[in-house]
Predicted model as a PDB file, atoms N, CA, C, CB and O in Angstrom, pLDDT in the B-factor column:
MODEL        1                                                                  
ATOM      1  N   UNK A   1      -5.442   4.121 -13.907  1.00 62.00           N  
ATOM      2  CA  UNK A   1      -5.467   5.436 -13.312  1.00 62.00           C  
ATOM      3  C   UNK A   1      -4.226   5.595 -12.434  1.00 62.00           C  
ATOM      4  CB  UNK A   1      -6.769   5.655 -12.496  1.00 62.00           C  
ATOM      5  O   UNK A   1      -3.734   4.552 -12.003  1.00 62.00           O  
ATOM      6  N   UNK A   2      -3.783   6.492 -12.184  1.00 68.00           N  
ATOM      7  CA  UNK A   2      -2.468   6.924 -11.367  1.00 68.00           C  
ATOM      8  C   UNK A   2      -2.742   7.671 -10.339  1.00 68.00           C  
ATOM      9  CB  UNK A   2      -1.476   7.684 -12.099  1.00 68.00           C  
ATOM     10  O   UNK A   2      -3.580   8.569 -10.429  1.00 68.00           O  
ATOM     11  N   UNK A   3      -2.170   7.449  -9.364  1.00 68.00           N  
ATOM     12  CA  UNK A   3      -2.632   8.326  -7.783  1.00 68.00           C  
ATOM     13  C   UNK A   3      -1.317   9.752  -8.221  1.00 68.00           C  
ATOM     14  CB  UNK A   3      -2.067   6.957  -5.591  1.00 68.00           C  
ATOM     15  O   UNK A   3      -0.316   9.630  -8.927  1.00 68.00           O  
ATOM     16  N   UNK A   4      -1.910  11.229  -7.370  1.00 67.00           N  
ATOM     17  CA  UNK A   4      -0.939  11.447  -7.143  1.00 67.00           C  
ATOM     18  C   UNK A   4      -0.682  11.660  -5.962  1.00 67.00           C  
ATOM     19  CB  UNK A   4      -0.650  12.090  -7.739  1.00 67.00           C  
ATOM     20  O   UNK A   4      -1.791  11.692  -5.428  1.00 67.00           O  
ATOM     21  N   UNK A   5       0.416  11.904  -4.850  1.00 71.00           N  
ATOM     22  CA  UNK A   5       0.276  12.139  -3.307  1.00 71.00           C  
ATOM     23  C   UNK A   5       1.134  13.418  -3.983  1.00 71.00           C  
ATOM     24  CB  UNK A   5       0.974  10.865  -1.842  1.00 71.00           C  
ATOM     25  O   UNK A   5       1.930  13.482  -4.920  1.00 71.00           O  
ATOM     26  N   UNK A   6       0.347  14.820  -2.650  1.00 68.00           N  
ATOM     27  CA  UNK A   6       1.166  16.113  -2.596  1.00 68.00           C  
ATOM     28  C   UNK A   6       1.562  15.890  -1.003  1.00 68.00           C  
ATOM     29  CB  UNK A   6       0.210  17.717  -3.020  1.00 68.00           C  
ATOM     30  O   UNK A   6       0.897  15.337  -0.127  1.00 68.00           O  
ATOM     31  N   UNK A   7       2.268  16.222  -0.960  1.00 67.00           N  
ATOM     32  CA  UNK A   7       3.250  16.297   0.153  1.00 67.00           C  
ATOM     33  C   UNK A   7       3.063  17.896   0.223  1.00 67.00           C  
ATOM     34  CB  UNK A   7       4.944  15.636  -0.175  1.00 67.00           C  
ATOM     35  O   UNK A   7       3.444  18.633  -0.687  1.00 67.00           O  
ATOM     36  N   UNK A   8       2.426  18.362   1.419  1.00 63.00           N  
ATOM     37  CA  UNK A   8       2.692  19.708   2.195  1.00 63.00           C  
ATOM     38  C   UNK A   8       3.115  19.698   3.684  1.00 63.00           C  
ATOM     39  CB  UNK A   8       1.442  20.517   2.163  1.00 63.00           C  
ATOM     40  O   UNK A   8       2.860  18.840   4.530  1.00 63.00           O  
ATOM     41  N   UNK A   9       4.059  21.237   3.858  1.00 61.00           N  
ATOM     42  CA  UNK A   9       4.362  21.254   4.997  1.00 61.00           C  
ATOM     43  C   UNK A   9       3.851  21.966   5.976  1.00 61.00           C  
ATOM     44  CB  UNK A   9       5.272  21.391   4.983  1.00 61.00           C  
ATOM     45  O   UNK A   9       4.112  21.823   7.170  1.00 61.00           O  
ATOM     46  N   UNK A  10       2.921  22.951   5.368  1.00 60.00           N  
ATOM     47  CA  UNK A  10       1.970  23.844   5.829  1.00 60.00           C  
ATOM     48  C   UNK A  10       0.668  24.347   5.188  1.00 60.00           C  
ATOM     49  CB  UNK A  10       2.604  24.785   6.038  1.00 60.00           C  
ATOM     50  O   UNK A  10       0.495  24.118   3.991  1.00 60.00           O  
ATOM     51  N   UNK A  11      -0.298  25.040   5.916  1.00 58.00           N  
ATOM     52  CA  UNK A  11      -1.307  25.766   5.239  1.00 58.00           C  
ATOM     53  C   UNK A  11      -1.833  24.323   4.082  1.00 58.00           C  
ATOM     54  CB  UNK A  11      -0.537  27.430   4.408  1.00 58.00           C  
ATOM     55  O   UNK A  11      -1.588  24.563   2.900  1.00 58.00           O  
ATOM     56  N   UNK A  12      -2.379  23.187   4.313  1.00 56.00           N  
ATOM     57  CA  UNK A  12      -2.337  22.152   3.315  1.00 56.00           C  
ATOM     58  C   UNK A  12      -3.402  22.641   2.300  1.00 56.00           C  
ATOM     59  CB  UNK A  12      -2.633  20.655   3.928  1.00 56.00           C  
ATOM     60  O   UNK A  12      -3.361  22.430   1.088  1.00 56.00           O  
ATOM     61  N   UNK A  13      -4.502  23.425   3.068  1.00 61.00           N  
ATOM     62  CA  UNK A  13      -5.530  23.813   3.027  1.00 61.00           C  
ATOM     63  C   UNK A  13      -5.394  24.330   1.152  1.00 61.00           C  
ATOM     64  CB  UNK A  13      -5.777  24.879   4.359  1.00 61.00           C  
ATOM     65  O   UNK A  13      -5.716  23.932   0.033  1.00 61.00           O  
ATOM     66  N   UNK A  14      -4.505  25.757   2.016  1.00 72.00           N  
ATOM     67  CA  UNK A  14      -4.310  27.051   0.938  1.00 72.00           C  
ATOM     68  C   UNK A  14      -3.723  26.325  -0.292  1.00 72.00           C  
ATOM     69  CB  UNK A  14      -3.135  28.407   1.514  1.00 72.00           C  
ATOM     70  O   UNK A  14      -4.263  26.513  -1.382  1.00 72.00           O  
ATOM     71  N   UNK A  15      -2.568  25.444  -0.181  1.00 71.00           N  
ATOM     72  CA  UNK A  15      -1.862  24.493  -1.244  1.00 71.00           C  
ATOM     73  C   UNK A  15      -3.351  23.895  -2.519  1.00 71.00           C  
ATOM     74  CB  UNK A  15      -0.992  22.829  -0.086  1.00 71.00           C  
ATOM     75  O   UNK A  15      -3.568  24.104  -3.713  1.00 71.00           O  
ATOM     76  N   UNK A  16      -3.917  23.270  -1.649  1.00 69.00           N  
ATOM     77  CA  UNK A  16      -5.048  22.061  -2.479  1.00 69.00           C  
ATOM     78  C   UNK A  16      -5.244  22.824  -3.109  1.00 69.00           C  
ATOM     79  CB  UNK A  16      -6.397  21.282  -1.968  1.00 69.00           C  
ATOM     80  O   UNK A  16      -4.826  22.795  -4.267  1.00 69.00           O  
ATOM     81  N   UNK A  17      -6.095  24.028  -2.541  1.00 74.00           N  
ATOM     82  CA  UNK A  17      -6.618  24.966  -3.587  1.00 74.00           C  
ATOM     83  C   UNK A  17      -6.207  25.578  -4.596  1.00 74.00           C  
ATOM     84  CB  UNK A  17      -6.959  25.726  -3.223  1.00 74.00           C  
ATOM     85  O   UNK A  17      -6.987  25.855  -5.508  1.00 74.00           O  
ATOM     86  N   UNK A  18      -4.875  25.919  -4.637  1.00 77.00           N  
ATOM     87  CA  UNK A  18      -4.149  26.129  -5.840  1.00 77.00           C  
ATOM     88  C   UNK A  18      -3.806  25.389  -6.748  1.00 77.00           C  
ATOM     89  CB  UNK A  18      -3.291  26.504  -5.677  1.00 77.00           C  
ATOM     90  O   UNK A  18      -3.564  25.777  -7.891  1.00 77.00           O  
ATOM     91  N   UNK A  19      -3.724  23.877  -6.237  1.00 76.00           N  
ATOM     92  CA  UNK A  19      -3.434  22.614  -7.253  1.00 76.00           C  
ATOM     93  C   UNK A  19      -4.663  21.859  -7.839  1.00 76.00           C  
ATOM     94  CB  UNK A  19      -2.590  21.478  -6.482  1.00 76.00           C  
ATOM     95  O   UNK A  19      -4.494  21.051  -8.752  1.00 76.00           O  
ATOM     96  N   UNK A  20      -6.122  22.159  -7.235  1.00 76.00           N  
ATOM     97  CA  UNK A  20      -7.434  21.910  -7.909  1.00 76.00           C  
ATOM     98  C   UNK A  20      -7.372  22.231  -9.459  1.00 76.00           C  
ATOM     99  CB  UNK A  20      -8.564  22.805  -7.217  1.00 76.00           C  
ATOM    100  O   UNK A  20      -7.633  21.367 -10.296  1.00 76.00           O  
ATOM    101  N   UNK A  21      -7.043  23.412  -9.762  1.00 82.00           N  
ATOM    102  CA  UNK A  21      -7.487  23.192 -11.475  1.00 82.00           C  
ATOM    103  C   UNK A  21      -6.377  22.126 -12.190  1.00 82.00           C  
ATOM    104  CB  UNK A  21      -7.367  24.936 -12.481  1.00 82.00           C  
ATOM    105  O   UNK A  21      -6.792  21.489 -13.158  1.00 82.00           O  
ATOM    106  N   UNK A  22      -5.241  21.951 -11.826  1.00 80.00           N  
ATOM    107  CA  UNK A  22      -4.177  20.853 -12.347  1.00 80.00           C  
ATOM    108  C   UNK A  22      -4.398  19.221 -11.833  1.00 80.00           C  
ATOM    109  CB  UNK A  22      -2.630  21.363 -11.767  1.00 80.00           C  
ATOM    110  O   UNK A  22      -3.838  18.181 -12.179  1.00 80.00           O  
ATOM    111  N   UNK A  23      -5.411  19.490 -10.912  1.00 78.00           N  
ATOM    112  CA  UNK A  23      -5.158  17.438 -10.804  1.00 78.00           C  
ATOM    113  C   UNK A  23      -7.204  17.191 -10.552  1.00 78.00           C  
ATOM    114  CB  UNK A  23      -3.621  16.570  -8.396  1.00 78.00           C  
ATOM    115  O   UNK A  23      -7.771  16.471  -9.730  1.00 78.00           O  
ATOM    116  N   UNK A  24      -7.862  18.179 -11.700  1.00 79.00           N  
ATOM    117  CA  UNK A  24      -9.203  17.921 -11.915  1.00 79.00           C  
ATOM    118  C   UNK A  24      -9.482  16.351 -11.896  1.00 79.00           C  
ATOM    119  CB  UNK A  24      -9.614  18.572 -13.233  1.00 79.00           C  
ATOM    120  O   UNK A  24      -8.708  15.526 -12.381  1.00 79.00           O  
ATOM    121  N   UNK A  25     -10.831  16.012 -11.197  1.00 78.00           N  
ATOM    122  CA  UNK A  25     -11.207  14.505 -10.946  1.00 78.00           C  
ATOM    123  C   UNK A  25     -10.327  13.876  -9.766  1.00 78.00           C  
ATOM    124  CB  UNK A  25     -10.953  13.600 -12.351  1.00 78.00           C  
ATOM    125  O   UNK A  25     -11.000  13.110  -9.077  1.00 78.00           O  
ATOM    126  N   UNK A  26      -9.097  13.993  -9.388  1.00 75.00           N  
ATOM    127  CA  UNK A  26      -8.547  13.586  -8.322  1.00 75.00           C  
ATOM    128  C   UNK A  26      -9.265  13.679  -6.635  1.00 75.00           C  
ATOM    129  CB  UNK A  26      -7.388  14.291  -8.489  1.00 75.00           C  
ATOM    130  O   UNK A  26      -9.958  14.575  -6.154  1.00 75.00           O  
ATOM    131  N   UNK A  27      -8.926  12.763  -6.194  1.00 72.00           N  
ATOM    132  CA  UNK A  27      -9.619  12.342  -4.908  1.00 72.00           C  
ATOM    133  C   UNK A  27      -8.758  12.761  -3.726  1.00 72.00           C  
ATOM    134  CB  UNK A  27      -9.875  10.755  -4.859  1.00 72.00           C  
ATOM    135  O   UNK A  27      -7.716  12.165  -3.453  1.00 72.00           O  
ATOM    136  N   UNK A  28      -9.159  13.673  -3.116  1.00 68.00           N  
ATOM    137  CA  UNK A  28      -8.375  14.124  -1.853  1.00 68.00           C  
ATOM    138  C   UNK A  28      -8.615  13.194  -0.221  1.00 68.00           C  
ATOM    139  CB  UNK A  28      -8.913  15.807  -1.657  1.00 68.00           C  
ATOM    140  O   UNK A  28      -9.707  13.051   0.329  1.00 68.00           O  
ATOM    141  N   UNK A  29      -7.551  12.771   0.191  1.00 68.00           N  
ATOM    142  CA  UNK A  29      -7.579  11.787   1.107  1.00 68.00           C  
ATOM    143  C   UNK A  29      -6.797  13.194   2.481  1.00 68.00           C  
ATOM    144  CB  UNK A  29      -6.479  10.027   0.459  1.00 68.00           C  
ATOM    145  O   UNK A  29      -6.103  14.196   2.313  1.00 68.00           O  
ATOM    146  N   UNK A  30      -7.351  12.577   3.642  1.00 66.00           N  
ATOM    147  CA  UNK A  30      -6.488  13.279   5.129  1.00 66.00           C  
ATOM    148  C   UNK A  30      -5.126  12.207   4.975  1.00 66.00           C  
ATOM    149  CB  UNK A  30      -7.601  13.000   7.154  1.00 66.00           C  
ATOM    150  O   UNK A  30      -4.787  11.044   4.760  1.00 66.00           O  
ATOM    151  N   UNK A  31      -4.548  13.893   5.333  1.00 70.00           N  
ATOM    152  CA  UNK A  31      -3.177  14.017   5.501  1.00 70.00           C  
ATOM    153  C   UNK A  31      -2.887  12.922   6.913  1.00 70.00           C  
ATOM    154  CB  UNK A  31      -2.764  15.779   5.730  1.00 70.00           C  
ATOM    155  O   UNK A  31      -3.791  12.417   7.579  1.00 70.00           O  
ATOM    156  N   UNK A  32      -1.663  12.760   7.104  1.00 73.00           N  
ATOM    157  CA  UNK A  32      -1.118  12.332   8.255  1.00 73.00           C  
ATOM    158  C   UNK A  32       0.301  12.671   8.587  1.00 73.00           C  
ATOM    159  CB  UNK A  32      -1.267  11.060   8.268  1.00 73.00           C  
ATOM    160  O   UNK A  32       1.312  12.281   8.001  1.00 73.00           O  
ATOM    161  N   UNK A  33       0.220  13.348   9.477  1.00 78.00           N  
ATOM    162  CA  UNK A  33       1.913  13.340   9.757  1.00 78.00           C  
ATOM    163  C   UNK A  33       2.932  12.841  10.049  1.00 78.00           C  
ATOM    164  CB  UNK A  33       2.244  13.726  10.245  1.00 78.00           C  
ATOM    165  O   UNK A  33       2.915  12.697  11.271  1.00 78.00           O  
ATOM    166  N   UNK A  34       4.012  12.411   9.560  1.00 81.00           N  
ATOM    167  CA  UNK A  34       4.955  11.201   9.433  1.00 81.00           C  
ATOM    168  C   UNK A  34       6.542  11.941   9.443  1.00 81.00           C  
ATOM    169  CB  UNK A  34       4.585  10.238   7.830  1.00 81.00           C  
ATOM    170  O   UNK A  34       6.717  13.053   8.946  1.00 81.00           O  
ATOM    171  N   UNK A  35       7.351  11.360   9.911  1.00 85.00           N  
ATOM    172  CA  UNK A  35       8.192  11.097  10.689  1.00 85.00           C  
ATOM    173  C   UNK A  35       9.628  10.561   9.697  1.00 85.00           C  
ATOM    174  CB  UNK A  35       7.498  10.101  11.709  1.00 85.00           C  
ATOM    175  O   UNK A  35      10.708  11.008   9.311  1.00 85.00           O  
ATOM    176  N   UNK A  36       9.025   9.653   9.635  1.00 90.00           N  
ATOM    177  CA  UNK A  36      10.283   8.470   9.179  1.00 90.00           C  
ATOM    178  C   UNK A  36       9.916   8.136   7.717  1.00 90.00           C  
ATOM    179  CB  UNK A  36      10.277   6.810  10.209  1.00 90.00           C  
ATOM    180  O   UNK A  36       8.859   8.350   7.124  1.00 90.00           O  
ATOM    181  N   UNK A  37      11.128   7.520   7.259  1.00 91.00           N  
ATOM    182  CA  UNK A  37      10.968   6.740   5.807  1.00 91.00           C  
ATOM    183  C   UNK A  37       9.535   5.532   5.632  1.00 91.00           C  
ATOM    184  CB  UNK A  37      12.594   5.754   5.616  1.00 91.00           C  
ATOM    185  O   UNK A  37       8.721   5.327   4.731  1.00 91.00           O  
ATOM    186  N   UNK A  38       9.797   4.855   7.157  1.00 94.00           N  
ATOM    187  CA  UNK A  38       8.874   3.677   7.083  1.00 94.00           C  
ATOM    188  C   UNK A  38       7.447   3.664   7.282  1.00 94.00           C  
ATOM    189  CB  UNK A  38       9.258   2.846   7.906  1.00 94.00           C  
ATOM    190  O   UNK A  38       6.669   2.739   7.048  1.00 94.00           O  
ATOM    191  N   UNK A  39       7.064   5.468   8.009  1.00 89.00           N  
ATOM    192  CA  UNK A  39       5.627   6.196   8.031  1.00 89.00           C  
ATOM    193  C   UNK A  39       5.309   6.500   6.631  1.00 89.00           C  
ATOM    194  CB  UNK A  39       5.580   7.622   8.921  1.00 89.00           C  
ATOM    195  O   UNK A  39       4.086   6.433   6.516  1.00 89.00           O  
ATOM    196  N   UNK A  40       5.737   6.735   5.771  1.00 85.00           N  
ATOM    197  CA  UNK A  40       5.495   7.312   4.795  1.00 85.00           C  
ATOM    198  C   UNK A  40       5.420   5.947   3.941  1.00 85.00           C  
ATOM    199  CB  UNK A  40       6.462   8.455   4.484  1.00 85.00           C  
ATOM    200  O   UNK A  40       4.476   5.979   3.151  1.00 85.00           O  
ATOM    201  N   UNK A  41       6.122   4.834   3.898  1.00 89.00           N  
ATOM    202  CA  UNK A  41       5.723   3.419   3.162  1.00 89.00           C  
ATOM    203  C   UNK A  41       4.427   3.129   3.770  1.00 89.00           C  
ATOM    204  CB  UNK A  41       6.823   2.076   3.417  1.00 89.00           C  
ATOM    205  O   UNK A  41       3.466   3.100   3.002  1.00 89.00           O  
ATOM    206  N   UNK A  42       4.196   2.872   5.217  1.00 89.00           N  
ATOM    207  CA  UNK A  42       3.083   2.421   5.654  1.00 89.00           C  
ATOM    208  C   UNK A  42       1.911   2.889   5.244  1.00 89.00           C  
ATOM    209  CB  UNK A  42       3.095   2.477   6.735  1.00 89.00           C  
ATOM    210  O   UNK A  42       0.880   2.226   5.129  1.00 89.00           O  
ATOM    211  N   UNK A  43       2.099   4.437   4.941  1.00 82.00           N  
ATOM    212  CA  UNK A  43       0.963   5.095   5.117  1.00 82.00           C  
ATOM    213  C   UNK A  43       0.320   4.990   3.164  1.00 82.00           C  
ATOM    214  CB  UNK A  43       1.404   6.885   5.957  1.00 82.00           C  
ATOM    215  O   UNK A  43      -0.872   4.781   2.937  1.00 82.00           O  
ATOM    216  N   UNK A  44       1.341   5.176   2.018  1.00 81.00           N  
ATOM    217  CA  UNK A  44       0.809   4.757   1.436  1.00 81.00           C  
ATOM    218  C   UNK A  44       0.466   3.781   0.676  1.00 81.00           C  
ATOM    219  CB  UNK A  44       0.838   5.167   1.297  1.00 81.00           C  
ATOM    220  O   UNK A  44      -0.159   3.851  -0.382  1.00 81.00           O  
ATOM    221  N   UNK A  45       1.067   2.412   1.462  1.00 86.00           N  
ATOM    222  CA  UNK A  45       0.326   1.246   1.326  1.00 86.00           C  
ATOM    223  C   UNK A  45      -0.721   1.142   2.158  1.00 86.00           C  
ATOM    224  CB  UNK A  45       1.044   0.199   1.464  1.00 86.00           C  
ATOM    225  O   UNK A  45      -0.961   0.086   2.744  1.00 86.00           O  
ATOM    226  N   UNK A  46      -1.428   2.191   2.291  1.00 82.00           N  
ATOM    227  CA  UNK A  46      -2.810   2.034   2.891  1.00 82.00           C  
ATOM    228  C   UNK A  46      -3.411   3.083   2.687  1.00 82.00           C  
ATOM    229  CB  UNK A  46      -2.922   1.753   4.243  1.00 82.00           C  
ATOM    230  O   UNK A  46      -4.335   3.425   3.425  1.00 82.00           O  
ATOM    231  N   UNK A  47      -2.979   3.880   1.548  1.00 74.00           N  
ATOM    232  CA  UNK A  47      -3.943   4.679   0.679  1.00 74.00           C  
ATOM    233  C   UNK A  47      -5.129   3.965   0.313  1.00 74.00           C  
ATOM    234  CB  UNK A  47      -3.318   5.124  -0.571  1.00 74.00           C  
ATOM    235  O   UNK A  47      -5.984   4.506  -0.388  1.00 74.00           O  
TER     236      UNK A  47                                                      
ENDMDL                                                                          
END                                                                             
């Protein structure tokens, strides 16, 4: 199986909802807000 991560910068809310019929069965995880190159490694090696 393949993860996908969406990256939003706003409204994450309004986004999901438009991308629900294209990534059907996918598992929605909380966002976190990140900073740096090395927030964004950390964070999804701990998806």
């Amino acid at each position: 199986m393949k993860t996908l991560v969406a990256f939003f910068s706003a409204e994450s809310g309004k986004t999901a909802e438009k991308l629900r019929p294209y990534v059907q069965g996918a598992t929605s995880v909380n966002a976190k807000r990140v900073s740096t190159a090395d927030e964004v490694k950390n964070w999804l090696e701990n998806l």
